[in-house]
VOROLUM-492564 format. One record per residue: residue in three letters; residue number from 1; x, y, z of N, C-alpha, C, CB in turn. Coordinates in steps of 0.001 Angstrom, whole numbers, plus 500000, padded with zeros to 6 digits. Glycine has a CB too. Layout:
N
["ALA" NUM [X Y Z] [X Y Z] [X Y Z] [X Y Z]]
...
END
This chain:
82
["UNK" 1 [835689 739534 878943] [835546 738819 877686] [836646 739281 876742] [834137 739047 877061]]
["UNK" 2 [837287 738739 875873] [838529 738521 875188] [838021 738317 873540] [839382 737112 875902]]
["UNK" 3 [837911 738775 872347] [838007 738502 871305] [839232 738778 870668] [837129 738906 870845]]
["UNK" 4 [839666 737583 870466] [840890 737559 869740] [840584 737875 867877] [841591 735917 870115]]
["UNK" 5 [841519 739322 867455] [840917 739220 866074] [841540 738665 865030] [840622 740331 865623]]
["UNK" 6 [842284 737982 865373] [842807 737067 864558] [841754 735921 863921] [843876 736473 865350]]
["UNK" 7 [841057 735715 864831] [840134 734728 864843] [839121 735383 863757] [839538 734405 866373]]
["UNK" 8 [839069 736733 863678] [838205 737407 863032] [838394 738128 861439] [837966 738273 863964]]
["UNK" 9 [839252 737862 861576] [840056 738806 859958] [839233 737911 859119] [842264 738657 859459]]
["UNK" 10 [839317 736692 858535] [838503 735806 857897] [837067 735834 857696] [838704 734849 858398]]
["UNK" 11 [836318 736495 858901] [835168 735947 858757] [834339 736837 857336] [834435 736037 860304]]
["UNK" 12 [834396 737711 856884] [833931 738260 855718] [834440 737429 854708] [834280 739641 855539]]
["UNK" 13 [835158 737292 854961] [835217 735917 853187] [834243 735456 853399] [836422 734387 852861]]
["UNK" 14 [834121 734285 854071] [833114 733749 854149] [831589 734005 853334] [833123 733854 855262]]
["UNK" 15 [831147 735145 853465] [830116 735471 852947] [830351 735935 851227] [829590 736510 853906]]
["UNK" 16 [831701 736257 850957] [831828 736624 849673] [832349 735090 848819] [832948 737988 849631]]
["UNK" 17 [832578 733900 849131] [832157 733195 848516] [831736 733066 847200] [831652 733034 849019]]
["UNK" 18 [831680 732511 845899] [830766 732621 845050] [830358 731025 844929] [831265 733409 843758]]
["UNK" 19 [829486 730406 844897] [829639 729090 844651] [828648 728870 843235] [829206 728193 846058]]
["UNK" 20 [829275 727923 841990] [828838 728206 841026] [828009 726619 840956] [829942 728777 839976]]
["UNK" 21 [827050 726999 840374] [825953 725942 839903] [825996 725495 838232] [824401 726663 840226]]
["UNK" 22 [826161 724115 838563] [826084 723783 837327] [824792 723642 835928] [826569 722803 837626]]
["UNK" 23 [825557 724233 835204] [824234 724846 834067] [823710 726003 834230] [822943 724097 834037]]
["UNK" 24 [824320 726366 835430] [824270 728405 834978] [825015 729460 834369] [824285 729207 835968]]
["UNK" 25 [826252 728411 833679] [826619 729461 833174] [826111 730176 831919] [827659 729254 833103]]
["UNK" 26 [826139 731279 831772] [825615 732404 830674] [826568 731517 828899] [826535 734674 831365]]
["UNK" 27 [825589 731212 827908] [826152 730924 826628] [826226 732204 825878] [825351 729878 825875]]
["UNK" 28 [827737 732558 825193] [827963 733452 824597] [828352 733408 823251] [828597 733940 825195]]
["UNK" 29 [827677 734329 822342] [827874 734064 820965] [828184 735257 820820] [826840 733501 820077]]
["UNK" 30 [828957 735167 819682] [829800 736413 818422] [829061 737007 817947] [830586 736023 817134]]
["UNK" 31 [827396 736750 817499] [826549 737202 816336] [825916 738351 817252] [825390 735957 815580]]
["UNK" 32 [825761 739539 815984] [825541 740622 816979] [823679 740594 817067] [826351 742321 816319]]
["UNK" 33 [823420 741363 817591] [822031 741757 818059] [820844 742029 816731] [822262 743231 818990]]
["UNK" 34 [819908 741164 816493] [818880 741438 815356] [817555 741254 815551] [819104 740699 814282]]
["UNK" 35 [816937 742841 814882] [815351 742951 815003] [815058 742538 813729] [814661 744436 815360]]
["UNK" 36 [813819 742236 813883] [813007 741696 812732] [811530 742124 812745] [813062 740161 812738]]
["UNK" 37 [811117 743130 812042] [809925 743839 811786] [808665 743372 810994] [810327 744856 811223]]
["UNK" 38 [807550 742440 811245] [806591 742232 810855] [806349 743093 809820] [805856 742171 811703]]
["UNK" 39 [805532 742268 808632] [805548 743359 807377] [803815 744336 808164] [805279 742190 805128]]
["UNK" 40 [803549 742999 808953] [801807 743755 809635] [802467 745250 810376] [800728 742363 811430]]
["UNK" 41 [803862 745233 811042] [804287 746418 811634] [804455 747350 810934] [805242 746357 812235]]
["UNK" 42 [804655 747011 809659] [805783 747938 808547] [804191 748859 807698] [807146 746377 806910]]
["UNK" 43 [803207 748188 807960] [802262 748770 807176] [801190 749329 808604] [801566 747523 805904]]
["UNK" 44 [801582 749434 809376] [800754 750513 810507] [801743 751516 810419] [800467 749974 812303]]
["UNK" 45 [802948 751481 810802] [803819 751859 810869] [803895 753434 809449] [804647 750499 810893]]
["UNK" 46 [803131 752578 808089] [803152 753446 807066] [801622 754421 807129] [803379 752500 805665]]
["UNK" 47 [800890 753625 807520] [799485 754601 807693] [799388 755586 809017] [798086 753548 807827]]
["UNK" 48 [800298 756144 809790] [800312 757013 810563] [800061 758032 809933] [801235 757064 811207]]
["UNK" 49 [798959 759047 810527] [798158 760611 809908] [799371 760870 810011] [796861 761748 810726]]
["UNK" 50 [799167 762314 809655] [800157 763390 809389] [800106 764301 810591] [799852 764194 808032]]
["UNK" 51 [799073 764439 811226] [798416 764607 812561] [799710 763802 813803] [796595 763655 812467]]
["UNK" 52 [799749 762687 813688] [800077 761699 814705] [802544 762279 814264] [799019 759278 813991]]
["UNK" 53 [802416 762302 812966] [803551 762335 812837] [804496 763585 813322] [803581 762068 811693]]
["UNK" 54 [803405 764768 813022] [803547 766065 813640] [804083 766089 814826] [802450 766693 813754]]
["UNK" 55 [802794 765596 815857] [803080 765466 817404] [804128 764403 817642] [801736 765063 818251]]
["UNK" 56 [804737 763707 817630] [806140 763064 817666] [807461 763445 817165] [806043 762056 817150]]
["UNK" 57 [807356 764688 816286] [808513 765285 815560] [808645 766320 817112] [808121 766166 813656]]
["UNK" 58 [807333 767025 816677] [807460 768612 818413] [807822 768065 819519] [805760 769525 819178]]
["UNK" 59 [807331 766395 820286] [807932 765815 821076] [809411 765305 820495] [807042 764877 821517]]
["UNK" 60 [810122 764830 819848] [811155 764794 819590] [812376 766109 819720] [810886 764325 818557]]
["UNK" 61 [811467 767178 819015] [812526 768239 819232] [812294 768982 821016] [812244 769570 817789]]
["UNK" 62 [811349 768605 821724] [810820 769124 823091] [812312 768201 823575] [808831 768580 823772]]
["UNK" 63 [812079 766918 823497] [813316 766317 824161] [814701 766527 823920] [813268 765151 824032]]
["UNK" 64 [814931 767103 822519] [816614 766970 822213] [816787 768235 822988] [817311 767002 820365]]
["UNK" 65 [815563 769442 822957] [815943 770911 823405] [816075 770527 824959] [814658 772262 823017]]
["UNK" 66 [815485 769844 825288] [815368 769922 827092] [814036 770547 827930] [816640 770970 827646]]
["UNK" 67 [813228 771117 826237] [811968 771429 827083] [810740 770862 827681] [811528 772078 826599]]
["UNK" 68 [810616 769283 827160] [810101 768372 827338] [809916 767617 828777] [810595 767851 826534]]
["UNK" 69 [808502 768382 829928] [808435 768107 831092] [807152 767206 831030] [808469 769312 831956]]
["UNK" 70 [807589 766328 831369] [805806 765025 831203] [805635 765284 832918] [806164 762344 830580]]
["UNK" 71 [804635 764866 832793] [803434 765086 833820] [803799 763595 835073] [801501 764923 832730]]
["UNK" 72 [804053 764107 835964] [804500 762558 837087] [803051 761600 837150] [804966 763161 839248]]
["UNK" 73 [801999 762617 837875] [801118 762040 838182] [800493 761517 836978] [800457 762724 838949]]
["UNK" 74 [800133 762342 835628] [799467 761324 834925] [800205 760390 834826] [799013 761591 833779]]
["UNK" 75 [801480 760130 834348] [802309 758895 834249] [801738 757536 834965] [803682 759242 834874]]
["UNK" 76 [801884 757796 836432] [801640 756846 836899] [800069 756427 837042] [802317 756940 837897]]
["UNK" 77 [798956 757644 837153] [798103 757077 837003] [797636 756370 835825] [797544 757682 837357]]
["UNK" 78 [798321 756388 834717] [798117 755283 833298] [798654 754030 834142] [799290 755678 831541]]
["UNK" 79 [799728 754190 834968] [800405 752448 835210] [799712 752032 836065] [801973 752118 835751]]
["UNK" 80 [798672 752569 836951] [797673 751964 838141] [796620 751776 837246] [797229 752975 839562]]
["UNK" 81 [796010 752520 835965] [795161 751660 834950] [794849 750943 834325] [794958 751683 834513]]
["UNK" 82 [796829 750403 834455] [796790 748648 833735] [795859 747815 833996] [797888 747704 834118]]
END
C-alpha cells in the first residue's frame, strides 16, 4: 500500500475552515460598561448590622493576607442544596 503525502498535506485545513453564518456576527459599541443599583438595593445594602459588616472586613483582610482557606466540601455541599 502506497500513500502518497502530497495527497495529504491539505487535509487539516479542511477541518480548520471557519464558515460564517449570517446574523452571527457579534454588534459592537463604544459605550463603556454600566451598573445600575436599585434604590430597594441601596437601602438593604444600608441596614447591614455592624455584626454582618465586621465579618466581611476579617474576611476581606483573610483574603488580601492569603490566610483565607474556605472549606471544599462545605462549598459544594451548599451547590448540591440548590
Amino acid at each position: 500500500m502506497r500513500i502518497d503525502s502530497t495527497k495529504w498535506v491539505n487535509m487539516p485545513k479542511t477541518y480548520e475552515r471557519n464558515q460564517k453564518v449570517e446574523g452571527t456576527e457579534p454588534t459592537r459599541t463604544n459605550r463603556p460598561d454600566e451598573v445600575t443599583i436599585s434604590s430597594e438595593a441601596r437601602l438593604r445594602f444600608n441596614e447591614t448590622t455592624p455584626s454582618r459588616t465586621e465579618k466581611i472586613e476579617s474576611l476581606r483582610q483573610a483574603i488580601q493576607d492569603g490566610t483565607y482557606k474556605p472549606d471544599a466540601k462545605k462549598i459544594a455541599e451548599r451547590f448540591l442544596n440548590l
